[in-house]
Every structure is written in structure tokens, then in C-alpha cells.
Backbone bond lengths (Angstrom), bond angles and torsions (degrees), N, CA, C in turn:
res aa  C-N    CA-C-N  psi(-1)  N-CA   C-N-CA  omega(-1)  CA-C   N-CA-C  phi
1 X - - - 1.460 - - 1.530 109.06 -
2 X 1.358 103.83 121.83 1.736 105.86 -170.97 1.543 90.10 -87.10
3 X 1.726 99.12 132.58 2.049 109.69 169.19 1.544 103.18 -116.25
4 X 1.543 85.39 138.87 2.098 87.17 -166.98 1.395 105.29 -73.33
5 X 1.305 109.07 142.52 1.562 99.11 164.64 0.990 154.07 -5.17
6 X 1.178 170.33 175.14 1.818 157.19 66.11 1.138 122.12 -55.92
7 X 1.457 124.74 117.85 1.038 136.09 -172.88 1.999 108.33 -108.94
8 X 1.275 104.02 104.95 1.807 100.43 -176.31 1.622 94.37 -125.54
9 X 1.955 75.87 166.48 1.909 89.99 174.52 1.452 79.70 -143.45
10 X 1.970 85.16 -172.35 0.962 115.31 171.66 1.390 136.21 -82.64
11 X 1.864 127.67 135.59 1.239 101.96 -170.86 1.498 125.54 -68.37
12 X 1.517 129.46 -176.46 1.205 122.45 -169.18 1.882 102.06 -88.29
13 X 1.119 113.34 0.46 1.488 125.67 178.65 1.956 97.71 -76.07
14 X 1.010 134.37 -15.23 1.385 151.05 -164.49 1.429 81.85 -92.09
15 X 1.571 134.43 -93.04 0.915 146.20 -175.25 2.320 108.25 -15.29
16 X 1.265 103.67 -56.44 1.131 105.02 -173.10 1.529 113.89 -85.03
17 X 1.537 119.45 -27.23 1.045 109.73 129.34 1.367 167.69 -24.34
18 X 1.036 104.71 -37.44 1.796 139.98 150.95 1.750 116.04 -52.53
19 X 1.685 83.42 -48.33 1.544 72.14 -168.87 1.406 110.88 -114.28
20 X 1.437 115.86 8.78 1.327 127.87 173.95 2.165 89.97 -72.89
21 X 1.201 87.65 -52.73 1.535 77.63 -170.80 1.599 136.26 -79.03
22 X 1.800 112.59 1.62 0.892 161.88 120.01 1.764 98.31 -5.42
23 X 1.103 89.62 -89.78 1.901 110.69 -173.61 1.726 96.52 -68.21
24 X 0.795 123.33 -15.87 1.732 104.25 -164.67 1.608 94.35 -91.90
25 X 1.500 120.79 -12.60 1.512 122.28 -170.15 1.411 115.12 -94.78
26 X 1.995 108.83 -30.68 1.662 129.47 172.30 1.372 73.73 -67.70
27 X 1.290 133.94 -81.08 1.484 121.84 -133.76 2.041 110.46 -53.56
28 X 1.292 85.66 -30.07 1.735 95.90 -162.31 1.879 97.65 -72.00
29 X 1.560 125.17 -47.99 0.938 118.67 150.44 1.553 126.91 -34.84
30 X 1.032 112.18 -67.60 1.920 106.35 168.50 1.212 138.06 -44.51
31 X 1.596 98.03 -20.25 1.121 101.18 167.83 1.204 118.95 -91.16
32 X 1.536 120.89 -29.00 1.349 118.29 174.54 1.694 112.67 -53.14
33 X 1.262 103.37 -52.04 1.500 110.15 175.30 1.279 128.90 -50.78
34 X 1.050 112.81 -30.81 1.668 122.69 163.63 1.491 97.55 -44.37
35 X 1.608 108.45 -82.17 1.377 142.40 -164.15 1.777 91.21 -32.82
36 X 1.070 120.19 -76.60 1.406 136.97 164.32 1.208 118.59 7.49
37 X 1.858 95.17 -75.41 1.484 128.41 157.20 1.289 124.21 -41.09
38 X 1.260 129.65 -60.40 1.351 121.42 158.82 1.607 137.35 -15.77
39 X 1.879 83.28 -67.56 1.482 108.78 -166.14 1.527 93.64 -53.68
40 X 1.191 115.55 -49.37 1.469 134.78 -168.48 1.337 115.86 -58.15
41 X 1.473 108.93 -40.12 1.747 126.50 -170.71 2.221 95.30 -78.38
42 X 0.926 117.99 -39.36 1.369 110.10 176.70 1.503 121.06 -56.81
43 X 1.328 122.37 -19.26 1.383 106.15 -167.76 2.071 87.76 -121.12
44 X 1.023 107.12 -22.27 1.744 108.38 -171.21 1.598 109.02 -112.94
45 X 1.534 134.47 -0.06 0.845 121.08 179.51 1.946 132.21 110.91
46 X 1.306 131.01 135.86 1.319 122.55 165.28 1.258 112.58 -11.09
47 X 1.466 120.87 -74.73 1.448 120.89 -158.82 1.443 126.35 -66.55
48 X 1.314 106.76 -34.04 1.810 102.41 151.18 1.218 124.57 -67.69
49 X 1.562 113.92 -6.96 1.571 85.82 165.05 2.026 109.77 -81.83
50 X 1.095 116.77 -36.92 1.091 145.51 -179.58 1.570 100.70 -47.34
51 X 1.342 117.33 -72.65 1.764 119.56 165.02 1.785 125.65 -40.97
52 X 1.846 101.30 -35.31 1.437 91.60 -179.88 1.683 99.12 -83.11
53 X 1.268 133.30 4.91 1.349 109.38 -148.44 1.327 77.82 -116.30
54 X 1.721 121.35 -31.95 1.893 101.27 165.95 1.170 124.67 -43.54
55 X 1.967 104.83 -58.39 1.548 104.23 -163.69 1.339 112.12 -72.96
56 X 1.854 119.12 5.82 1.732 101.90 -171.35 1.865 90.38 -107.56
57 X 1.145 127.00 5.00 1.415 147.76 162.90 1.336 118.62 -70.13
58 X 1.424 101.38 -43.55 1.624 106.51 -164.03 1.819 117.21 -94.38
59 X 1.847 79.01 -16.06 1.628 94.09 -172.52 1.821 109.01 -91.24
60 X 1.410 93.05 -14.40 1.657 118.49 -173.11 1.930 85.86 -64.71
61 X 1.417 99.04 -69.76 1.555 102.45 -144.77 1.391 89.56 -67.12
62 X 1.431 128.33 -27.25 1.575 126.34 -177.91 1.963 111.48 -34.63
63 X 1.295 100.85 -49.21 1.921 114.31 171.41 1.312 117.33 -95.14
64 X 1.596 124.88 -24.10 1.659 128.54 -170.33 2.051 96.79 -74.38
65 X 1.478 111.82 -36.80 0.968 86.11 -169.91 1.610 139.03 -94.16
66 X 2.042 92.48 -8.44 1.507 91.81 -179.61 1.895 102.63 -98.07
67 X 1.593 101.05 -9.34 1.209 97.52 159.68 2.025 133.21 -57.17
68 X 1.202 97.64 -35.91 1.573 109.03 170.83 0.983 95.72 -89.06
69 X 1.743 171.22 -45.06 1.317 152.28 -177.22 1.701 102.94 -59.57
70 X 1.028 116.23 -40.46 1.804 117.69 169.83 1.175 126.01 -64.91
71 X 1.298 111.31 -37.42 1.887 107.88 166.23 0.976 126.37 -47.93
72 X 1.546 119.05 -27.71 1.651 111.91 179.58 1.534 119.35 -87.58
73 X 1.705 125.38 -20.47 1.402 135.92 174.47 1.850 95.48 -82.83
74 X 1.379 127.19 -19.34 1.423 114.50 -172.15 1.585 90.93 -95.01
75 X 1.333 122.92 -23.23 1.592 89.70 -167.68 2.014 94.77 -96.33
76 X 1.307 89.24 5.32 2.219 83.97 178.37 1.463 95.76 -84.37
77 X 1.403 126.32 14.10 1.580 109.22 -153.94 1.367 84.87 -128.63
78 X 1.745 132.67 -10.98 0.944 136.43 169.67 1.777 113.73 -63.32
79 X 1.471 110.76 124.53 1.416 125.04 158.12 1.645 124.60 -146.38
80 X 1.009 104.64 171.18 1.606 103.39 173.83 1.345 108.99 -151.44
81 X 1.213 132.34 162.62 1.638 124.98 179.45 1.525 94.20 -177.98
82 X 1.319 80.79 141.21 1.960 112.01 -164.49 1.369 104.74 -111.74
83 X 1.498 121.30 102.98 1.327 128.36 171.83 1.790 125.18 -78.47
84 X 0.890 98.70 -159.76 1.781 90.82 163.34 1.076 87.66 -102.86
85 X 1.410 145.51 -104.57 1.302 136.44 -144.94 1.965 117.68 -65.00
86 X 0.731 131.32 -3.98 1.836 152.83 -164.45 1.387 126.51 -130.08
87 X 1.619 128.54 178.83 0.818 127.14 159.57 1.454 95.07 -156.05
88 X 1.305 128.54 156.72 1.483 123.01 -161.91 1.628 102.43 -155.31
89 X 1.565 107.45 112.34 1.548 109.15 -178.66 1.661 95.52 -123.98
90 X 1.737 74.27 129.89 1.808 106.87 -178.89 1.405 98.91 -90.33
91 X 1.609 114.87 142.90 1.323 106.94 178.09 1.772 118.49 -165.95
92 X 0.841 156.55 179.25 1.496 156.79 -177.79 1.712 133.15 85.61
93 X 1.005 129.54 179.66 1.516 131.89 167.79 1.430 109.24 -128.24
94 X 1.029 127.59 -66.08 1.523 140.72 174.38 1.448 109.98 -47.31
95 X 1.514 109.05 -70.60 1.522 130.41 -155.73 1.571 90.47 -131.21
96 X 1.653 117.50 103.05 1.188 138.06 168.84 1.806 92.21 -63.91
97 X 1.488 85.61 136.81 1.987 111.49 170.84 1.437 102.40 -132.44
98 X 1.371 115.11 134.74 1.488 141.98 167.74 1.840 93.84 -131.59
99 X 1.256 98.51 101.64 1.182 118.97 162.01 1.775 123.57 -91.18
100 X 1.078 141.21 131.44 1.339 136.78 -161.86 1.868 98.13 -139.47
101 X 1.139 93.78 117.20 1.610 114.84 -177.28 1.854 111.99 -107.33
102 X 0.978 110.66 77.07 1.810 106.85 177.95 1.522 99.49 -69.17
103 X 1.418 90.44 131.18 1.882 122.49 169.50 1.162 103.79 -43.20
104 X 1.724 148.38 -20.33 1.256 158.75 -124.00 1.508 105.72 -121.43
105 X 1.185 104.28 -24.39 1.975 129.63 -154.05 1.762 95.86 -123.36
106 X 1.240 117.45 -25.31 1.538 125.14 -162.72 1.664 91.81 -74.24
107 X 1.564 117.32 111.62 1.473 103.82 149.07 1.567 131.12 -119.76
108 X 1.304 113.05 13.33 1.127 129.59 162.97 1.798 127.25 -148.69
109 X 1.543 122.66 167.13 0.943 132.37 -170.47 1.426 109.58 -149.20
110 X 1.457 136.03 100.17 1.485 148.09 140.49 1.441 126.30 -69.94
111 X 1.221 103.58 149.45 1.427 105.24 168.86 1.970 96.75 -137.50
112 X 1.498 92.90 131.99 1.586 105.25 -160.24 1.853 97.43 -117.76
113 X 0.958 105.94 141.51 1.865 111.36 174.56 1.591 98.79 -143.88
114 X 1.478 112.60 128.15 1.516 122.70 159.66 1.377 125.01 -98.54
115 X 0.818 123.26 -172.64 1.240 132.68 171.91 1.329 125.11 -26.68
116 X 1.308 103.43 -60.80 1.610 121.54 -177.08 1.482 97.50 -102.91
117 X 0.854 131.07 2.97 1.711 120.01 173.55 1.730 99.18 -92.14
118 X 1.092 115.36 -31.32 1.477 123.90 165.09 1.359 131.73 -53.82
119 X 1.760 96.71 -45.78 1.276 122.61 174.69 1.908 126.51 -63.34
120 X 1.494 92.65 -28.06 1.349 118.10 176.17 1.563 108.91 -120.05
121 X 1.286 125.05 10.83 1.297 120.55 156.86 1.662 110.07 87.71
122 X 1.013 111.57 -12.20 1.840 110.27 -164.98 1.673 106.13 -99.05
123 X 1.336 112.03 173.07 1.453 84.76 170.32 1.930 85.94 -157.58
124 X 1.396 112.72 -150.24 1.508 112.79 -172.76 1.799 103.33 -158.38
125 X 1.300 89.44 160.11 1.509 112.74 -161.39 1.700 96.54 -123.69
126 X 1.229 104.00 103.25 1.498 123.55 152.59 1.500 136.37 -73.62
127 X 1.092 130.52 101.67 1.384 160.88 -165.13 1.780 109.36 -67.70
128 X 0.960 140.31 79.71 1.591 135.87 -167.06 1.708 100.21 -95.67
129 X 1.049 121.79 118.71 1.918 127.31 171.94 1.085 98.44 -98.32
130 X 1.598 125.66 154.47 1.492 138.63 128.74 1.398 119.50 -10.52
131 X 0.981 160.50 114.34 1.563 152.63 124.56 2.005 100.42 124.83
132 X 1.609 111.30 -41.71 1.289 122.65 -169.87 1.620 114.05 -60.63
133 X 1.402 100.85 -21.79 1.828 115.11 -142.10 1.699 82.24 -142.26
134 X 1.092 110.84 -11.58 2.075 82.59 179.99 1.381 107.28 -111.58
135 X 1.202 122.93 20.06 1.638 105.59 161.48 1.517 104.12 -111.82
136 X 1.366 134.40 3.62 1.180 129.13 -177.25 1.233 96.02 -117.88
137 X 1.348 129.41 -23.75 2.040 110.76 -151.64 1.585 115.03 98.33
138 X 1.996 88.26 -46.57 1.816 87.07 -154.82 1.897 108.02 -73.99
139 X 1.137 109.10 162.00 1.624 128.49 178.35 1.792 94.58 -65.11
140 X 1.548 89.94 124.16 1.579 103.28 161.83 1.634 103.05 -56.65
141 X 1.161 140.88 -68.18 1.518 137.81 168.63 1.632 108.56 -129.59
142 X 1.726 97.89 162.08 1.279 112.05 179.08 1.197 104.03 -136.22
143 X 1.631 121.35 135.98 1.224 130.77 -170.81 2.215 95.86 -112.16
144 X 1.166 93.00 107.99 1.319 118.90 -154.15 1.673 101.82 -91.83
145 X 1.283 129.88 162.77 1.171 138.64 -151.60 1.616 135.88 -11.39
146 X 1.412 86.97 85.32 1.919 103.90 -147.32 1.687 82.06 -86.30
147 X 0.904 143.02 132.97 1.746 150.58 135.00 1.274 103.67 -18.74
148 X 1.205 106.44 -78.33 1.780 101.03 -168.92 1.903 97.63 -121.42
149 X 1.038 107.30 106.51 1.696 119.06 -170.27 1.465 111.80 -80.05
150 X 1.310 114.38 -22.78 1.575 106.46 -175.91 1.342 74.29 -110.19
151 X 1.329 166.97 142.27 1.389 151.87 -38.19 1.482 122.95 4.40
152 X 1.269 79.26 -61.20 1.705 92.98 -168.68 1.538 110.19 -78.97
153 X 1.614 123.67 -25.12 1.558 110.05 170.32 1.695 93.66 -80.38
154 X 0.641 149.02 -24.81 1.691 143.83 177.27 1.682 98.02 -47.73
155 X 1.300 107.41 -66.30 1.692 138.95 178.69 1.778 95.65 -32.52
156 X 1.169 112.59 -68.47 1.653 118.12 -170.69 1.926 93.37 -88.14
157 X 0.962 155.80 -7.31 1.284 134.44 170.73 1.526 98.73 -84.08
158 X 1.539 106.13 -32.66 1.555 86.46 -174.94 1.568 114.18 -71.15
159 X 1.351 117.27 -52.87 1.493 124.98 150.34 1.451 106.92 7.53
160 X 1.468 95.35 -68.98 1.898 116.37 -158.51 1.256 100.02 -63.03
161 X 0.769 119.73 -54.08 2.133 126.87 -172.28 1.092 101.42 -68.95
162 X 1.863 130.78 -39.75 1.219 120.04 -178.77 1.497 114.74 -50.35
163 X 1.576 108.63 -49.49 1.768 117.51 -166.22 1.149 98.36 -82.82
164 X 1.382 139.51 -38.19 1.455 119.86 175.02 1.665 131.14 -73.40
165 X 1.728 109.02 -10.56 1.018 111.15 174.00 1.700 108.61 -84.47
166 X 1.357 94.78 -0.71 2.398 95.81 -162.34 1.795 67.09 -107.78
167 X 0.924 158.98 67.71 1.345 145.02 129.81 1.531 114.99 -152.56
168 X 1.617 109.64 23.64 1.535 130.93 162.62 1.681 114.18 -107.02
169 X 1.093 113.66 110.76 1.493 103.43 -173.20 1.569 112.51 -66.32
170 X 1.024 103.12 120.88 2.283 103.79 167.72 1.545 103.75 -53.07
171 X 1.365 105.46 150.78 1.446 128.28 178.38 1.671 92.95 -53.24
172 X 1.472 121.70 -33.30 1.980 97.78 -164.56 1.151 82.52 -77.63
173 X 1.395 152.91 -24.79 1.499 131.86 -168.76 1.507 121.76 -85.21
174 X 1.623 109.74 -21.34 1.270 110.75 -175.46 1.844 108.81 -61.49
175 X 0.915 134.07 172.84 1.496 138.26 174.36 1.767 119.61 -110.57
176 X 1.589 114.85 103.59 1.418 91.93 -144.51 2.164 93.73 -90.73
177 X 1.169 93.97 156.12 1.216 114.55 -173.82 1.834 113.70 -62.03
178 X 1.814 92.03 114.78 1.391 112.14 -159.75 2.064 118.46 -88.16
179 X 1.595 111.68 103.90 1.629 106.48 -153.48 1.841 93.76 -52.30
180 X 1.316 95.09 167.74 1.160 109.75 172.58 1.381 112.59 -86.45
181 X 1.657 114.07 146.76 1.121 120.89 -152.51 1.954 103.63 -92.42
182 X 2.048 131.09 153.38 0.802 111.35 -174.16 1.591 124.75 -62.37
183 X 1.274 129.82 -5.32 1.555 117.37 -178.98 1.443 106.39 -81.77
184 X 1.763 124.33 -12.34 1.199 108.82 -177.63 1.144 106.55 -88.66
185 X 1.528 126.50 -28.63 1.891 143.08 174.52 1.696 96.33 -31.89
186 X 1.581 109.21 -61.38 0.881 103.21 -168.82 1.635 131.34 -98.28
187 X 1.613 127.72 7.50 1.207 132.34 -175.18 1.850 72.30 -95.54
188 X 1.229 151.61 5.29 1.385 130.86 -158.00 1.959 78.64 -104.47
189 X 2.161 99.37 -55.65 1.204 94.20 -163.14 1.600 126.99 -56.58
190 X 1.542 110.68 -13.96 1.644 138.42 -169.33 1.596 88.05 -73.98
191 X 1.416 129.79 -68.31 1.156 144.38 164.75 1.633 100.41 -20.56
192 X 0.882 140.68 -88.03 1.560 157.09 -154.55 1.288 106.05 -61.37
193 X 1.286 127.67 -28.38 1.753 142.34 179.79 1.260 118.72 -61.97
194 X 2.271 90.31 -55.79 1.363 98.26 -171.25 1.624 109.21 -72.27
195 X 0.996 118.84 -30.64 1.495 134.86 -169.10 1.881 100.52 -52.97
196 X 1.393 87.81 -58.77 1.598 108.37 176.55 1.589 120.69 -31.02
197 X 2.071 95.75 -60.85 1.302 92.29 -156.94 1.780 89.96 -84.99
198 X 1.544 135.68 -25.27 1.081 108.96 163.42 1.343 143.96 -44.85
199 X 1.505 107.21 -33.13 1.520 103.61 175.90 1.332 116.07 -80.22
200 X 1.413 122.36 -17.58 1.579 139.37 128.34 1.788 114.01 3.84
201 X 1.758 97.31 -73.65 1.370 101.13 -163.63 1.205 107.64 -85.06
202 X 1.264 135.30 -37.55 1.354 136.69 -179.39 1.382 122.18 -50.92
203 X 1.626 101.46 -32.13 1.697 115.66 -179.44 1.486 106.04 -67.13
């Protein structure tokens, strides 16, 4: 029985996410640079503190800003879609990824929330395979700022049980094991006699 797709993304709370955390990393840099500045401003003066806190400013926005112009083409590039046999996460800006996850390879399923995934309500579903995911720990893929995340692992467990139950044969299909009929009982027991009385004569 063919089941149509699901096609999900990410919510738009992901998106601000991105760049909430974006800014919390410029900011944390700036601050180091200040700090920097300080240390620096005690033995050389005001203006080195002032000089380190440009260049750790200037070097900040050098990545803060094409990094936040990219968050919005990386999270449009975000998809996921749940087949019967698969699961397939679309992903990138630069260097397009079609990742393909068969149900076959899948041996685990998490759902992970941090700090700020809490903070914004969303959370993510980690993907564990056979061989891909067990020498590191880490998730073959993660389908990342899901709205409602245990929906969607519900969504792929059912998936999962669907394809593993269509590749378990049902009891009417199994073939049940047929006794052996009496002429073989006894060309076996004829067998066993002669055997008998030979080791009989040899003794």
C-alpha cells in the first residue's frame, strides 16, 4: 500500500533563532575584546583600549553580517519529507544537500531542546543509523526547529513501524512446517538397523 508523503519544515521561530544566536556570539566576542582592551589599556594607555575594541568590532561585523543575510536563504532551503521506506532532508545555501535516510539503517530517534529552543518553544529530532551514528554518538541527521517536535517523531515512528512491519511476514504467509510422511519414518528406520547390525559385525 503506497502512503503519500509528508512534507515538513521548519518553524519561522528557527529563523529568529538563528540569528538571536548569531548576535549572542558577536556580542560575546565584543565583549571579550573590550576585556582584551583593558588588560591592554593598563600598561599602554586609553587608546589601546579603544584600538583593540575597533579591530575586535570590525572583525566581529566582518562574519556577523553576511552571516545574518544567510540565515534567511539557509532556513528557505530547509525541508524534510517522510516516505514509506526513507526520510529525506533538504538543506544548504552554497552547497545544496539531499540527504536520504532509509528506515532500514534508522536505529534510533531523539528529540533534543536547548536553551533557546526552549526559549522559543521548538525543539529537534535526531536521527541515529546503524554504522553512521555508532562510532561517534552523533545523529546521522537532525531535523532542526520543528514547531511541535513530538508530532513529528510520532509522524516518523509511525512511518518506522509501518516499513518494518511490511517486511515481517504474518503468520498466514509463513509456511508451517510439514511432518514427514510414514514411508520416510521408515526407509530412515531401515537406515538405522542396517547401520546397527553393521557396527554389530565389525565389533
Amino acid at each position: 500500500m503506497n502512503v503519500q508523503a509528508k512534507y515538513l519544515t521548519p518553524s519561522p521561530k528557527y529563523l529568529v533563532k538563528l540569528r538571536v544566536q548569531l548576535s549572542l556570539i558577536a556580542f560575546l566576542i565584543l565583549l571579550g575584546g573590550l576585556v582584551l582592551g583593558i588588560l591592554i589599556g593598563l600598561e599602554e594607555g586609553f587608546g589601546a583600549i579603544v584600538l583593540t575594541l575597533a579591530i575586535t568590532l570590525f572583525a566581529d561585523l566582518l562574519w556577523w553580517i553576511p552571516g545574518m543575510f544567510l540565515t534567511g536563504p539557509y532556513y528557505e532551503s530547509l525541508r524534510y519529507e517522510v516516505h514509506e521506506e526513507e526520510m529525506i532532508v533538504n538543506a544548504g545555501v552554497i552547497t545544496k544537500s539531499v540527504k536520504h535516510v532509509p528506515f532500514r539503517t534508522v536505529t534510533n530517534l531523539t528529540i533534543k531542546r536547548g536553551i533557546l529552543d526552549r526559549w522559543f518553544n521548538i525543539g529537534t529530532l535526531d536521527i541515529q543509523t546503524a554504522g553512521m551514528s555508532g562510532s561517534t554518538g552523533e545523529p546521522e541527521q537532525s531535523l532542526v526547529g520543528l514547531e511541535d517536535a513530538q508530532a513529528v517523531y510520532e509522524t516518523v515512528v509511525t512511518a518506522l513501524h509501518r516499513f518494518r512491519s511490511g517486511m515481517t511476514p504474518t503468520n498466514a504467509e509463513m509456511e508451517e512446517p510439514k511432518p514427514a510422511s510414514a514411508d520416510t519414518l521408515d526407509a530412515i528406520l531401515a537406515e538405522v538397523r542396517a547401520i546397527r547390525q553393521a557396527l554389530a559385525r565389525d565389533a
